[in-house]
N, C-alpha and C positions, 0 to 999 in steps of 0.2 A: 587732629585733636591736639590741642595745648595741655600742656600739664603745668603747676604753679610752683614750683619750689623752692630751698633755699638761694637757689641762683637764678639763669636769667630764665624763661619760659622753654621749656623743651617740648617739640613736636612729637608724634607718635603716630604711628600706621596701627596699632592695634594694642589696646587697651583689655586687661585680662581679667576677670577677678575669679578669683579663688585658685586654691594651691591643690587640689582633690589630683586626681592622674591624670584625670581625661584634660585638666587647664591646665598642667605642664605640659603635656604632650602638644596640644595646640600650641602653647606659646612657643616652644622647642622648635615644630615646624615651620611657625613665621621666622623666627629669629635665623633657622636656617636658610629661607627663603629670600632675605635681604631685608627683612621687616625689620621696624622699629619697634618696640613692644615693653609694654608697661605691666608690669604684671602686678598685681597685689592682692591684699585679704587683709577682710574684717577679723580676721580669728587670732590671737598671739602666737598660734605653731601653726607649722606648715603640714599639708598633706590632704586638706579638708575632711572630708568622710572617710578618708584610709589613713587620718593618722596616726602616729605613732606618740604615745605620750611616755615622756620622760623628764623628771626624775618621779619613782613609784608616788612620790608623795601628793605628785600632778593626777595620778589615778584616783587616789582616794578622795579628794579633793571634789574631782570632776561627779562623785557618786555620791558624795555627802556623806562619808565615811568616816569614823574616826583613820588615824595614820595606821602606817601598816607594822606589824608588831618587826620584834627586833633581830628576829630569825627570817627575817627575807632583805638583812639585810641592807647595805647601803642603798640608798635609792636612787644612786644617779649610775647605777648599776643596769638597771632594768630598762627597757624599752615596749613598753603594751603595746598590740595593736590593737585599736578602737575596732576594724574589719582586716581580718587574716587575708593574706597578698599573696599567692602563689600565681608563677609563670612558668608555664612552659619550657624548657632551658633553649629548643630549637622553634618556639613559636612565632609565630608573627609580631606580638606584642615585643617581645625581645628584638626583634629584628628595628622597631621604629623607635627603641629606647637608644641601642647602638644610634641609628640615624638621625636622631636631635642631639645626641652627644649629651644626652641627661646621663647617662652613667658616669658622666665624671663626677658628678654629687652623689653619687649613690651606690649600696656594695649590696651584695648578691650573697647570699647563705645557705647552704643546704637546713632544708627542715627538719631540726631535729628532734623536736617533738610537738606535739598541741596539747594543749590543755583549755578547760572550760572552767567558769566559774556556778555553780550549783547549791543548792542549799546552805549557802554562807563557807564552803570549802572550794578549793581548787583542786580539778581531778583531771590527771594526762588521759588523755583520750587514744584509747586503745587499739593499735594498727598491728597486733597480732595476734592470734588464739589464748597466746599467754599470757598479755595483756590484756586480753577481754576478760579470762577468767579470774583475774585479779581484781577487775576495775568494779568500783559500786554504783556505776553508772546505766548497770543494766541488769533484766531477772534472768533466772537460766532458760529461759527458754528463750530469752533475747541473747543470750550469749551463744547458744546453740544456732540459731539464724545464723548470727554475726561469724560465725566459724563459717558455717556453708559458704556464705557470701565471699570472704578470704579464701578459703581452696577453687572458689569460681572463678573471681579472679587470677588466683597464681595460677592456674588449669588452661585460660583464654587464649586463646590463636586468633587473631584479627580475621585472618585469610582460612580457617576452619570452623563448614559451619554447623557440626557436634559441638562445635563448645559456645553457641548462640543459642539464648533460649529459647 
């Protein structure tokens, strides 16, 4: 396939569109593979369905919002993500990000917290007992579950099967 650009015609073995994970990770394994590869996207930022929008003012924007007030600060601060990204630190998917060598564009974070957007407020989203009973995200007898559920977990032995329900 020919491509048309400012200089002369360039060839290509594989023609990509969109920036989402799953068309990086393709294009990453042609490009490892000896391919030629053209990557692009309709969209002005990259990442397609997983991305990440920045400056805040690009969030509010995207939702038909007014801007966002002056206590959340600068905007070019901020990095939303349109759908939250966790991997595995020993997974698979980690294993074939090292092997296209995409991680040299990209940095890796421990999670350090979530938050959701609800009733016109943003509320961190609660990963401890003490957190849950803080949080207005839930009634008490959903906070009561939600406890259960947290000593279930910390309690669980993979290899013991008392703690299988």
């Amino acid at each position: 396939m020919a491509a048309q650009g400012s200089g002369a015609a360039q060839e290509y073995d594989v023609i990509v569109l969109g920036t989402g994970l799953k068309e990086c990770i393709l294009s990453g394994i042609m490009s490892v593979s000896g391919k030629r590869v053209l990557h692009i996207d309709s969209n002005p930022y990259y990442g397609g369905e997983s991305a990440s929008i920045s400056p805040l003012e690009e969030l509010y924007k995207r939702f038909h919002v007014s801007g966002p007030p002056k206590s959340m600060g600068r905007g070019k601060d901020w990095n939303v993500d349109l759908i939250p990204k966790f991997l595995l630190a020993d997974g698979d998917l980690v294993r074939m990000l090292l092997y296209t060598e995409v991680t040299r564009y990209m940095d890796f974070k421990v999670v350090e917290g979530s938050y959701v957007y609800r009733a016109g407020k943003i509320h961190k989203v609660p990963c401890t007992d003490a957190d849950a009973v803080a949080s207005d995200l839930m009634g008490m007898f959903d906070k009561r579950r939600f406890r259960k559920l947290l000593l279930f977990i910390l309690n669980f032995e993979e290899n013991d099967p008392r703690t299988i329900l």
